[in-house]
C-alpha positions in Angstrom: -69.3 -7.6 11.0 -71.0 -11.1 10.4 -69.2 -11.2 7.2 -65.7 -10.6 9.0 -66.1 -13.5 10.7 -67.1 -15.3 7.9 -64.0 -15.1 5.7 -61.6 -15.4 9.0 -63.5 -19.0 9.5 -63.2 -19.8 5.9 -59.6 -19.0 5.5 -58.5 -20.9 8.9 -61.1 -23.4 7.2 -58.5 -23.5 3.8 -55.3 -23.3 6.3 -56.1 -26.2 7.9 -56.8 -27.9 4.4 -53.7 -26.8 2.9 -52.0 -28.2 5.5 -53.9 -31.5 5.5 -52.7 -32.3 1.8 -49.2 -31.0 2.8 -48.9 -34.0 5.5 -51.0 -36.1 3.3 -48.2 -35.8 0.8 -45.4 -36.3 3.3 -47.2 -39.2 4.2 -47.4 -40.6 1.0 -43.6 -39.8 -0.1 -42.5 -41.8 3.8 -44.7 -44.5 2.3 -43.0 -44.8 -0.9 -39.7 -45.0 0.2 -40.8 -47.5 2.8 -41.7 -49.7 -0.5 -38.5 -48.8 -2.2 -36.0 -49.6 0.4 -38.2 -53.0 0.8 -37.6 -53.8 -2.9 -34.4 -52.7 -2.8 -33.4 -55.5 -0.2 -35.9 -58.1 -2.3 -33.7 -57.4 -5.5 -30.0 -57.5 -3.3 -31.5 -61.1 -1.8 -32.2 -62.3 -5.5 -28.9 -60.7 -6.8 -27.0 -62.4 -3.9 -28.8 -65.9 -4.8 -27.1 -65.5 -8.5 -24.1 -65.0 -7.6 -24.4 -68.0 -5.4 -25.4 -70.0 -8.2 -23.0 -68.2 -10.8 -19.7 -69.5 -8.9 -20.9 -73.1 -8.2 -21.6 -73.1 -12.1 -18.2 -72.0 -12.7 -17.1 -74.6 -9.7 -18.5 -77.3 -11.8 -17.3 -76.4 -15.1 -14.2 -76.1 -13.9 -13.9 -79.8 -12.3 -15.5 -81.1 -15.6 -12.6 -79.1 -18.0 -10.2 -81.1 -15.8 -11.7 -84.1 -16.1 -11.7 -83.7 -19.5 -8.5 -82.5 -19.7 -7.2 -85.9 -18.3 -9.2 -88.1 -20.2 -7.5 -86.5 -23.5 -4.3 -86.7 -21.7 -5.0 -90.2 -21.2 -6.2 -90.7 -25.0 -3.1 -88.5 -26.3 -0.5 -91.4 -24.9 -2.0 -94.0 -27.3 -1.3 -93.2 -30.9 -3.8 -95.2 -32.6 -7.5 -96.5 -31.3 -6.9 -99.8 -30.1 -7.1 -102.9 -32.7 -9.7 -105.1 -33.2 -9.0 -108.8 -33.7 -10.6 -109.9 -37.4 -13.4 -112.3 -37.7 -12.5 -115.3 -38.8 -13.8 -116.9 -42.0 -15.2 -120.1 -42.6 -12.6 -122.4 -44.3 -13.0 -122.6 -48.1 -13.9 -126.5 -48.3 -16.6 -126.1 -46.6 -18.1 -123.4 -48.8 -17.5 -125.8 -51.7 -18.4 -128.8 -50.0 -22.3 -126.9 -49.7 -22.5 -125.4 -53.3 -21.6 -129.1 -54.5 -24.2 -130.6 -52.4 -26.3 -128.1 -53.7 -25.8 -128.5 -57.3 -26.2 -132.1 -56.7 -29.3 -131.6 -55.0 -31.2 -129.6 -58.5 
């Protein structure tokens, strides 16, 4: 009789542990997705901040292929790069004038 007792206290014993780890695990998997639908929002927040960024890069390039476009519009109407005026060179007398002086000199 003793041991009747003993095995109906050990197998409510083992129910109750069984469904300890059962909720345990529940607990766990609630937990989880707790993290996942967190990270889930971290990544859409970051994802979200690209885009942002993304389309005021393409903002940007798109003001400077116009700019550029004008400037080479602008350069497009002149045919030729603009002239520069020529030094001007000392007179020839002069240049004689100092080798005689120099010869003169020796």
């Amino acid at each position: 009789m003793n041991s009747k007792k003993f095995w109906e206290g050990l197998t409510m014993y083992l129910d109750t542990v069984i469904l300890a780890i059962i909720i345990g695990t529940l607990a766990a998997i609630v937990y989880s997705l707790r993290i996942l639908v967190l990270l889930e929002r971290r990544i859409a927040r970051i994802d979200r901040h690209i885009e942002l960024m993304a389309t005021s890069i393409l903002r940007d390039e798109e003001k400077i292929e116009q700019e550029e476009a004008k400037i080479e519009a602008m350069l497009s109407g002149r045919k030729t790069a603009p002239k520069r005026k020529a030094k001007k060179k000392a007179p020839a007398r002069k240049k004689a004038a100092k080798k005689a002086k120099k010869k003169g000199r020796r």
